[in-house]
ROFITOR-887069 format. One record per residue (C-alpha): x, z, y; residue number from 1. Coordinates in steps of 0.25 Angstrom, whole numbers. Each point is the difference from the previous one (the first is absolute). Example, Ala and Ser with C-alpha at 12.3 -4.5 7.8 and 13.67 -1.06 7.14 Angstrom:
ROFITOR-887069
<site east="49" up="31" north="-18" resi="1"/>
<site east="6" up="-2" north="14" resi="2"/>
end
This chain:
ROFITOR-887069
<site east="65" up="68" north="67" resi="1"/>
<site east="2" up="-9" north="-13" resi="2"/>
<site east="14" up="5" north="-3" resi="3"/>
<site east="-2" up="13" north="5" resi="4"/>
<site east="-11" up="1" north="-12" resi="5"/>
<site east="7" up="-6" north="-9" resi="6"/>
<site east="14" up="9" north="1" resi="7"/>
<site east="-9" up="12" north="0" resi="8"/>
<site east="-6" up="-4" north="-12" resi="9"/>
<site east="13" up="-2" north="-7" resi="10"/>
<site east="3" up="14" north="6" resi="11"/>
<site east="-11" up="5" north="-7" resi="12"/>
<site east="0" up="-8" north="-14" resi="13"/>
<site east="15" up="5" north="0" resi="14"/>
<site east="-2" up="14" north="3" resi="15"/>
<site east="-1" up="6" north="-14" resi="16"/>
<site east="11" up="-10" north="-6" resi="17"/>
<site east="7" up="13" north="-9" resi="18"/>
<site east="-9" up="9" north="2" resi="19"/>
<site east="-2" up="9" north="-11" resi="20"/>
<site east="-15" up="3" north="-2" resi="21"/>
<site east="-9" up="-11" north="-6" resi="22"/>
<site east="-14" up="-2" north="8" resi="23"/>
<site east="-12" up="-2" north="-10" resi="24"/>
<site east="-7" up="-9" north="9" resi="25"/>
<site east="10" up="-9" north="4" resi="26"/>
<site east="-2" up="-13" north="3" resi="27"/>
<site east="-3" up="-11" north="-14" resi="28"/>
<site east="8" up="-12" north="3" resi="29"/>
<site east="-8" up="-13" north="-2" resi="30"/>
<site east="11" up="-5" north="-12" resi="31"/>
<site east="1" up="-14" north="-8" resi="32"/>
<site east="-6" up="5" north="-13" resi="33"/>
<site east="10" up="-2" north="-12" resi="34"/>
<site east="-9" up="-9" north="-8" resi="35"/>
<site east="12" up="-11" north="-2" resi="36"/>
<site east="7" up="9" north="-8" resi="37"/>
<site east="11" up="-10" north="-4" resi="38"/>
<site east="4" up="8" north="-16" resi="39"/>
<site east="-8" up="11" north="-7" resi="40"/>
<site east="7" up="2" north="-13" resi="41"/>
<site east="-5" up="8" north="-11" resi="42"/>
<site east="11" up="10" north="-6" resi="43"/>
<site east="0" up="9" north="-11" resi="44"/>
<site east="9" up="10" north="-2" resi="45"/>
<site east="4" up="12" north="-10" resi="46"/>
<site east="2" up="9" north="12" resi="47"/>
<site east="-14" up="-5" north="10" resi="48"/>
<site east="-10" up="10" north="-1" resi="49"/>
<site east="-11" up="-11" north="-2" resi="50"/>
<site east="4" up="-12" north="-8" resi="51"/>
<site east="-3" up="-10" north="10" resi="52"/>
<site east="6" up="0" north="14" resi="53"/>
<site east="-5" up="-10" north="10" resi="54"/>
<site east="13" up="-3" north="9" resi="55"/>
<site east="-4" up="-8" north="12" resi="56"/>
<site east="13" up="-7" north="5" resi="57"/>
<site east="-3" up="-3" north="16" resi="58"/>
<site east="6" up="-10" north="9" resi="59"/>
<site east="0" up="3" north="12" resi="60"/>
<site east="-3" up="-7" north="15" resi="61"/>
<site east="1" up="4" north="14" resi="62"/>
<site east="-15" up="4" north="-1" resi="63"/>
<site east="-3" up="14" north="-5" resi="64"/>
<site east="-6" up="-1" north="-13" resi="65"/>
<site east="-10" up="12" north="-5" resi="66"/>
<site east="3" up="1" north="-14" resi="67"/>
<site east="-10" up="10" north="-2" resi="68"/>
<site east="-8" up="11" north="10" resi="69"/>
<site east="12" up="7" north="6" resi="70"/>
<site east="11" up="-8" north="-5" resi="71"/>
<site east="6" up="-13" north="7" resi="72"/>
<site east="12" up="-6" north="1" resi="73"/>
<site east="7" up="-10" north="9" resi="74"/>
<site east="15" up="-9" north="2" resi="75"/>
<site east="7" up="0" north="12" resi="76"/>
<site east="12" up="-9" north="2" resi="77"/>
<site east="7" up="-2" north="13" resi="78"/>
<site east="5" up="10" north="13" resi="79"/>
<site east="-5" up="15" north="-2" resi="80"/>
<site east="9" up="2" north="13" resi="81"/>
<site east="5" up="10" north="-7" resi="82"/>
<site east="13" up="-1" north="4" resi="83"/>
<site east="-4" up="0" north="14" resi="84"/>
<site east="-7" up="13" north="-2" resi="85"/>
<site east="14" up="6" north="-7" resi="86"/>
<site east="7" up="-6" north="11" resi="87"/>
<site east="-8" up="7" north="10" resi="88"/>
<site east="4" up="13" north="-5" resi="89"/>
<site east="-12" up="2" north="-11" resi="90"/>
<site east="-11" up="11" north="4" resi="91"/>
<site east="1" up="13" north="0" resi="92"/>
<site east="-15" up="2" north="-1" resi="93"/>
<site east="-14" up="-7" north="-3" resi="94"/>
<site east="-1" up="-3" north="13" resi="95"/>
<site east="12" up="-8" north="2" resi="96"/>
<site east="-2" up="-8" north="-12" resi="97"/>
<site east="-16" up="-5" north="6" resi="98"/>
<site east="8" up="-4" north="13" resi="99"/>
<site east="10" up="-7" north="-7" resi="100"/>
<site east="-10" up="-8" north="-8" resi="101"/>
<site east="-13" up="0" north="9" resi="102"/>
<site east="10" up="-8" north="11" resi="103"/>
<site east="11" up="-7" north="-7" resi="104"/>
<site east="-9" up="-4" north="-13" resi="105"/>
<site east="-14" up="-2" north="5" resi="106"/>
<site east="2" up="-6" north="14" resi="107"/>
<site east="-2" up="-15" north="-6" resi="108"/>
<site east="-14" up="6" north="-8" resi="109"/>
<site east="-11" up="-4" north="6" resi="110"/>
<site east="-13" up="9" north="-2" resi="111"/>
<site east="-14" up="-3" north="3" resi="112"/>
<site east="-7" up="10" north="6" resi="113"/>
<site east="-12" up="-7" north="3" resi="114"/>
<site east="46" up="105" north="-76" resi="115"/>
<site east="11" up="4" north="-8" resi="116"/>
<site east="5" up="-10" north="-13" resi="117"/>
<site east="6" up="4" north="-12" resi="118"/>
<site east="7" up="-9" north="-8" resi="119"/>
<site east="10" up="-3" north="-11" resi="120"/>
<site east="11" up="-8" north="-4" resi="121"/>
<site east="9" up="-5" north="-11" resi="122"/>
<site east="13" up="-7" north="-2" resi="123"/>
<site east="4" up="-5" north="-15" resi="124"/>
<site east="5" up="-12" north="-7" resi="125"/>
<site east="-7" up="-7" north="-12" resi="126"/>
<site east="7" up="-2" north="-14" resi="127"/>
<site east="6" up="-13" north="6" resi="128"/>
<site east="7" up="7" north="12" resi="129"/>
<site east="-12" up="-4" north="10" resi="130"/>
<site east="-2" up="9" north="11" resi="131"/>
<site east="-14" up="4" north="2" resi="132"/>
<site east="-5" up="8" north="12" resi="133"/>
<site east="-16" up="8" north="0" resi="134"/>
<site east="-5" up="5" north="12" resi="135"/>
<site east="-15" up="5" north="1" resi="136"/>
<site east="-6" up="2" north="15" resi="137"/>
<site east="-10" up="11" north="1" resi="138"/>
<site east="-8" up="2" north="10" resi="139"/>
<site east="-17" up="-1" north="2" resi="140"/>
<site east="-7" up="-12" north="1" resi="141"/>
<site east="9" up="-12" north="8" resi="142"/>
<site east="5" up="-14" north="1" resi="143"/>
<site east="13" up="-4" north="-5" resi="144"/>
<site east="6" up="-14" north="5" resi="145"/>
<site east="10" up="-5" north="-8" resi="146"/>
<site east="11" up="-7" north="9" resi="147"/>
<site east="10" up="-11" north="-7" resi="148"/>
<site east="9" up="-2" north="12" resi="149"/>
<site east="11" up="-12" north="0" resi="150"/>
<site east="7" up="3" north="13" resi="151"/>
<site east="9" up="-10" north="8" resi="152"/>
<site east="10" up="12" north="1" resi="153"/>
<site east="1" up="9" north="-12" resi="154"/>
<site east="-5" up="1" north="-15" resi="155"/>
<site east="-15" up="-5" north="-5" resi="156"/>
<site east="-7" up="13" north="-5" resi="157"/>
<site east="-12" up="4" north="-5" resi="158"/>
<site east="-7" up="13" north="6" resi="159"/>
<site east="-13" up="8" north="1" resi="160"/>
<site east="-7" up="4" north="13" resi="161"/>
<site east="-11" up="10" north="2" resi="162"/>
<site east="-8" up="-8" north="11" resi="163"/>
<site east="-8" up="11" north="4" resi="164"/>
<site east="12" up="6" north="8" resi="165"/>
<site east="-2" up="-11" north="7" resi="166"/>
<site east="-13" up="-3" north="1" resi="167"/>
<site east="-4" up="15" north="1" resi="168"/>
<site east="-9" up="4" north="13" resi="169"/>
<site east="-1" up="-15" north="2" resi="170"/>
<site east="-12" up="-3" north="10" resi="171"/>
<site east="-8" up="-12" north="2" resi="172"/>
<site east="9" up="-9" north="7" resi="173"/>
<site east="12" up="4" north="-10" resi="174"/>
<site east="-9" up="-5" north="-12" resi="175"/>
<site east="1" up="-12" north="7" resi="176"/>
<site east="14" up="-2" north="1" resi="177"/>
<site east="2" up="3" north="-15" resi="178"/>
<site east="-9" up="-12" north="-5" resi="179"/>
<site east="12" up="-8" north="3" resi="180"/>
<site east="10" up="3" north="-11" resi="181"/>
<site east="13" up="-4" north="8" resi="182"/>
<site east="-2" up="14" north="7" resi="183"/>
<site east="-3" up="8" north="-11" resi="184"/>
<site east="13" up="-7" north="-6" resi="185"/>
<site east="8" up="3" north="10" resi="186"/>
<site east="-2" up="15" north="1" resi="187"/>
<site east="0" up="0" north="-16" resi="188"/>
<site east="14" up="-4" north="2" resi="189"/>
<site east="5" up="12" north="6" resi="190"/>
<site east="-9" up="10" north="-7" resi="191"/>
<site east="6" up="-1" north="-14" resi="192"/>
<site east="-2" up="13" north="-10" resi="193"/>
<site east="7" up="-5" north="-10" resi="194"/>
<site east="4" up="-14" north="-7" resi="195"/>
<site east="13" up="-8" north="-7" resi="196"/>
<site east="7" up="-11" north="4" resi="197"/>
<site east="6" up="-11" north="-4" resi="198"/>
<site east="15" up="5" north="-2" resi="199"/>
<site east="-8" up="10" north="-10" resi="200"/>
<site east="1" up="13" north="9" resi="201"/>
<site east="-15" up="9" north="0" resi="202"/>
<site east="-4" up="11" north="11" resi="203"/>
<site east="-13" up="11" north="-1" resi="204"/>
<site east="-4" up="7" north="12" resi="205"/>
<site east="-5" up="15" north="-6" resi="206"/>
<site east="-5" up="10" north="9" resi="207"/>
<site east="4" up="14" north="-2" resi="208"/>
<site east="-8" up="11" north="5" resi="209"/>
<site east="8" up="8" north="8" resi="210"/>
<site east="-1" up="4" north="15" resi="211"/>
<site east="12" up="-7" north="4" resi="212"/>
<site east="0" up="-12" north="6" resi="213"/>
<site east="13" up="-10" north="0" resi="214"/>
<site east="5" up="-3" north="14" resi="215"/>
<site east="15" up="-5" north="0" resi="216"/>
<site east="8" up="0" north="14" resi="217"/>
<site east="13" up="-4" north="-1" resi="218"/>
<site east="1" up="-12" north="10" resi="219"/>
<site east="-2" up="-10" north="-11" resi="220"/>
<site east="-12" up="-11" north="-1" resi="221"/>
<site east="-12" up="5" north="-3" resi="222"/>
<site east="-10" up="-4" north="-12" resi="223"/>
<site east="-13" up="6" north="-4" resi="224"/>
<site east="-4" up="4" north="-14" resi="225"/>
<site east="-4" up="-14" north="-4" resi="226"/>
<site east="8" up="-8" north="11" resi="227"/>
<site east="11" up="5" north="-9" resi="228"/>
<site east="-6" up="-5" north="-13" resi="229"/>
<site east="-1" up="-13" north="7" resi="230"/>
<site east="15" up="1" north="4" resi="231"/>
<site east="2" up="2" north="-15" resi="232"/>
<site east="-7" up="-9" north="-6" resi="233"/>
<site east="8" up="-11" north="10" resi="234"/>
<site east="12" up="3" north="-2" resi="235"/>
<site east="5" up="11" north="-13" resi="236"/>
<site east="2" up="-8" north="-13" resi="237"/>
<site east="4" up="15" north="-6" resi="238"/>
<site east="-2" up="13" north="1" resi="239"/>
<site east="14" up="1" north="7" resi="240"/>
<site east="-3" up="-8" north="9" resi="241"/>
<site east="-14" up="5" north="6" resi="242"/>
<site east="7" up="15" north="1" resi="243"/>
<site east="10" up="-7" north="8" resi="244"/>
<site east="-9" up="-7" north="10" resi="245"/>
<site east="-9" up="12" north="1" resi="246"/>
<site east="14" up="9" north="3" resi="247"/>
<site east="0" up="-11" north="13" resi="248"/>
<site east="-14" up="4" north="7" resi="249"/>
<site east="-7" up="13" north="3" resi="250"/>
<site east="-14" up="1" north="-7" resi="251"/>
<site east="-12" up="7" north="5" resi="252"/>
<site east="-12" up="3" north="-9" resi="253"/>
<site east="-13" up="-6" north="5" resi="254"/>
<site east="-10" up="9" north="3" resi="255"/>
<site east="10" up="11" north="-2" resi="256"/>
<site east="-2" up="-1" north="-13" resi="257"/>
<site east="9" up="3" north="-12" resi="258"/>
<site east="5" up="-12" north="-10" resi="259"/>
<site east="11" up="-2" north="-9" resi="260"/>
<site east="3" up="-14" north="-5" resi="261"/>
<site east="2" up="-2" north="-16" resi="262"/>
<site east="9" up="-13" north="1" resi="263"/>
<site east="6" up="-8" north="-15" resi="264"/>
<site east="7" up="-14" north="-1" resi="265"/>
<site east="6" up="-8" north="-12" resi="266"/>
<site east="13" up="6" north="-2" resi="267"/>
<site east="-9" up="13" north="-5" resi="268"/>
<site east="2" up="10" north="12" resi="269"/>
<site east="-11" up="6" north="3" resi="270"/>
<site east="-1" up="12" north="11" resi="271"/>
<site east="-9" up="7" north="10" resi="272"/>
<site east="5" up="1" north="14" resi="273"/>
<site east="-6" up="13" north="6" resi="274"/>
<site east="2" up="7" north="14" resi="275"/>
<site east="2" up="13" north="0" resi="276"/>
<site east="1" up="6" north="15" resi="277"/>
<site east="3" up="-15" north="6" resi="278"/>
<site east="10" up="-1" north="-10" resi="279"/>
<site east="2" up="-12" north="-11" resi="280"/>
<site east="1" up="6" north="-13" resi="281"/>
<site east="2" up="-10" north="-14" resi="282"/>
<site east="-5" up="6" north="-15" resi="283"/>
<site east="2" up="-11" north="-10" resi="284"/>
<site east="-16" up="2" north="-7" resi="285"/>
<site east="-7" up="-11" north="-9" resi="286"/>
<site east="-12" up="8" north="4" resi="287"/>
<site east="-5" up="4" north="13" resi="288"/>
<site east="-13" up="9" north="3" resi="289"/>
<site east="-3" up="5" north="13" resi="290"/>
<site east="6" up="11" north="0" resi="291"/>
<site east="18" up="3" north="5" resi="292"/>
<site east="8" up="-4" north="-10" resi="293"/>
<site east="13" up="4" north="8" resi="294"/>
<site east="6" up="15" north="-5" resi="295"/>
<site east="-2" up="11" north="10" resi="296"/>
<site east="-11" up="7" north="8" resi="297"/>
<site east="-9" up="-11" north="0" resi="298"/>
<site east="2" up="-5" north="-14" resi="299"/>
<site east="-14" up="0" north="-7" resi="300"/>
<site east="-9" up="1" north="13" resi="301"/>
<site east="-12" up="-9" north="-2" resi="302"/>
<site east="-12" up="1" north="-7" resi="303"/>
<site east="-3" up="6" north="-14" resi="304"/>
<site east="-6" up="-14" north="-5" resi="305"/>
<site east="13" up="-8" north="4" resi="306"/>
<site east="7" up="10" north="-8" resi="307"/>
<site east="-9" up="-1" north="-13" resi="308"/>
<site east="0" up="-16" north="3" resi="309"/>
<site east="15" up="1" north="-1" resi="310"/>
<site east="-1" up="8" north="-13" resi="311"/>
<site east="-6" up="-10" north="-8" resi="312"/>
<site east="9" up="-11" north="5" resi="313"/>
<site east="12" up="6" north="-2" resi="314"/>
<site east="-7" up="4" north="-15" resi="315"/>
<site east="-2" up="-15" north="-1" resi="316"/>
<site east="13" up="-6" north="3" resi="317"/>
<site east="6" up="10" north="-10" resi="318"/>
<site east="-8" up="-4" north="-9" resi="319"/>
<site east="1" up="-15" north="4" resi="320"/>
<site east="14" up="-5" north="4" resi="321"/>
<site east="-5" up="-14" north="1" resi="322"/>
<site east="-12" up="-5" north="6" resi="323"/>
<site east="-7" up="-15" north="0" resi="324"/>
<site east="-10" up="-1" north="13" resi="325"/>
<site east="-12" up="2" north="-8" resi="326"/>
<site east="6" up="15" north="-5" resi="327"/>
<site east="3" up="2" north="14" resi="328"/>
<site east="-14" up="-2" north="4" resi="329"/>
<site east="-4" up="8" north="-12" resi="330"/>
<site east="10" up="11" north="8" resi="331"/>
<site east="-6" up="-2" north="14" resi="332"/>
<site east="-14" up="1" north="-7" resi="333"/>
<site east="4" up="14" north="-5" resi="334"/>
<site east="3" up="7" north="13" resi="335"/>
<site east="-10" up="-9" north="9" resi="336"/>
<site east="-12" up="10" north="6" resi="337"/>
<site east="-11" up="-1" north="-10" resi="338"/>
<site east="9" up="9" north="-8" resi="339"/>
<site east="-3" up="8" north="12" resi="340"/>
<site east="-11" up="8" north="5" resi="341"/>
<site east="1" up="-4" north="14" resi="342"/>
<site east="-8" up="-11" north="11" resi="343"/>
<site east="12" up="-9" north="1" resi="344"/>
<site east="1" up="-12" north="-11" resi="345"/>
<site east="12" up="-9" north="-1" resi="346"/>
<site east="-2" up="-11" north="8" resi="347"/>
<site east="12" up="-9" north="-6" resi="348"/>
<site east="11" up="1" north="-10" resi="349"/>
<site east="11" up="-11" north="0" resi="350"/>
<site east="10" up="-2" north="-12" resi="351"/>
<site east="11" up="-8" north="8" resi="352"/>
<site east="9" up="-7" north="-9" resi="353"/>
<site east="12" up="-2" north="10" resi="354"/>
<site east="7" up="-10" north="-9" resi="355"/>
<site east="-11" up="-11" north="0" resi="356"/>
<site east="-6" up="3" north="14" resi="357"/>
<site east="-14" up="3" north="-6" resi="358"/>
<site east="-9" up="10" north="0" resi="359"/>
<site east="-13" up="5" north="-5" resi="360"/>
<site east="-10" up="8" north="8" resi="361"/>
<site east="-11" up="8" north="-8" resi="362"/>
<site east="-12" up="3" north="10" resi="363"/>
<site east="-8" up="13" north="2" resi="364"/>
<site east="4" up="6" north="-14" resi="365"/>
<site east="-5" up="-12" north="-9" resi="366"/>
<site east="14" up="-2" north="-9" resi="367"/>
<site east="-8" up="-13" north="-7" resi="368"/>
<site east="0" up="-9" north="10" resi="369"/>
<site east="15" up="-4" north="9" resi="370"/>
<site east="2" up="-10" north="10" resi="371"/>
<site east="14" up="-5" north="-2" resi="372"/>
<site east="8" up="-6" north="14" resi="373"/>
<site east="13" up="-5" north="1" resi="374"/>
<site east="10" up="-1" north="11" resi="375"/>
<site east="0" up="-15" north="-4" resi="376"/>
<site east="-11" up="-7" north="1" resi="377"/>
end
């Protein structure tokens, strides 16, 4: 009876892994607070909005650390047993991905049991030949994890989870399960929604509102929307080479939802990948929306908003031709959704710079205050 409970409540805890709506009342993880801060460093610069910035630079353990309400972060280094999961021929739906994971990662766990996002990136290079990547996530109110993952196969990375596709619809025995922060790490893992690694390639997930879904059958592997960004961040060190890989599997979009994925590394590519009738198309952009990008019938289908977001990046990098990481924020700041009359807020912005392995993440629209994490501790 013990292990029968404990598999269903992986079942259960894994059952919204890549969903794509965010529950309000998901469950609160019972976190380290980040009260051991290692570095705050005070910054001034001619380009800030304020002129102090309080730049926390966290080192990160195995524990999940809450940085503040609905941000955490956590380190994992060892097996993701993601090979075995590629191995196995991948998923070709949500469901496949919380039996792969509920029996091969959480058979050794022990339990006691006594909406649609909007967002935006940007790809640029700062006067020094840097390259800089800004995403802003969108969405109502939820909990980003952030992820640094060292891998005993594949590249170190650094990506961002909204946890309440997976904790979503989670019952009393499920809340349980997620006080322990090796499960909650494990399933982060394979729900990735974007991220860099440490060869300096960077992915975005961005949904594009559109009644087609993605579902790819031509006998290849299959991956799901964010099992493939896992597969990516693994294993691409370029653009190049994550178009390749992805050319390899069959993808299906979770929830039949629609996503195309902004990608960018160091040698200065930058590109979205779209699919249009289940077929890859490639558009070299800086710029990604949420809207098609690929020429033809479905070219500009998406909301107004992703279109005006658009607009004023494509103004500012006319404007600017180079960017330091604070005038990218300033430029994440412009199209984040209190520009917006809407519910949603921005519940993250990154600034990836892909050839130190750093990132900063802005939290919930304040552009004052960035917690910095490196790849490296």
């Amino acid at each position: 009876m013990y292990k029968k409970t404990r598999f269903l409540t992986a079942c259960v805890l894994l059952s919204c892994v890549l969903a794509t709506g965010c529950s309000g009342n998901g469950v609160v993880n019972q976190n380290e607070k980040a009260t051991d801060t290692v570095v705050q460093n005070e910054k001034t610069n001619e380009d800030m909005k304020t002129s102090e910035n309080i730049q926390n630079r966290i080192v990160l353990t195995s524990e999940i650390k809450e940085l503040e309400k609905g941000l955490s972060a956590v380190r994992f280094e060892g097996n993701d047993n993601f090979e075995d999961f590629l191995n196995a021929g991948g998923a070709s739906s949500d469901a496949d991905v919380i039996k792969f994971l509920s029996t091969k990662l959480l058979a050794d766990i022990d339990i006691d049991t006594s909406q649609i996002f909007g967002c935006s990136t940007i790809a640029v290079t700062d006067e020094n030949g840097n390259h800089l990547f800004g995403r802003n996530f969108d969405w109502d109110s939820c909990d980003a994890l952030v992820v640094v993952s060292k891998p005993e196969q594949g590249y170190a990375s650094v990506s961002t989870v909204n946890t309440n596709f997976i904790t979503a619809n989670a019952g009393f025995t499920v809340g349980l399960a997620l006080k322990k922060d090796e499960i909650m790490t494990l399933a982060s893992l394979y729900a990735p929604l974007d991220g860099m690694n440490e060869a300096g390639f960077g992915i975005s997930v961005n949904m594009i509102s559109d009644s087609a879904s993605i579902e790819q059958d031509t006998n290849k592997p299959d991956l799901t929307t964010t099992t493939a960004v896992r597969m990516l961040l693994n294993k691409a060190a370029t653009v190049d080479e994550a178009i390749t890989l992805l050319k390899q599997y069959d993808l299906h979009g979770s929830m039949g939802m629609m996503v195309h994925f902004a990608m960018t590394d160091t040698t200065g590519k930058s590109v979205v990948v779209e699919y249009i009738g289940n077929e890859m198309s490639v558009v070299e952009t800086p710029i990604v929306t949420n809207f098609y990008l690929t020429e033809g019938e479905k070219y500009g289908i998406g909301t107004s908003q992703s279109h005006a977001r658009y607009e004023t990046l494509e103004n500012t990098l006319e404007q600017k031709k180079t960017m330091n990481r604070f005038q990218v924020r300033d430029t994440l700041d412009s199209v984040s959704k209190h520009n917006f009359d809407e519910y949603e807020s921005t519940e993250w912005s990154a600034v990836f710079q892909l050839d130190e392995g750093v990132v900063d993440y802005y939290h919930r629209e304040n552009y004052t205050k960035s917690y910095t994490i490196a790849i490296e501790n």
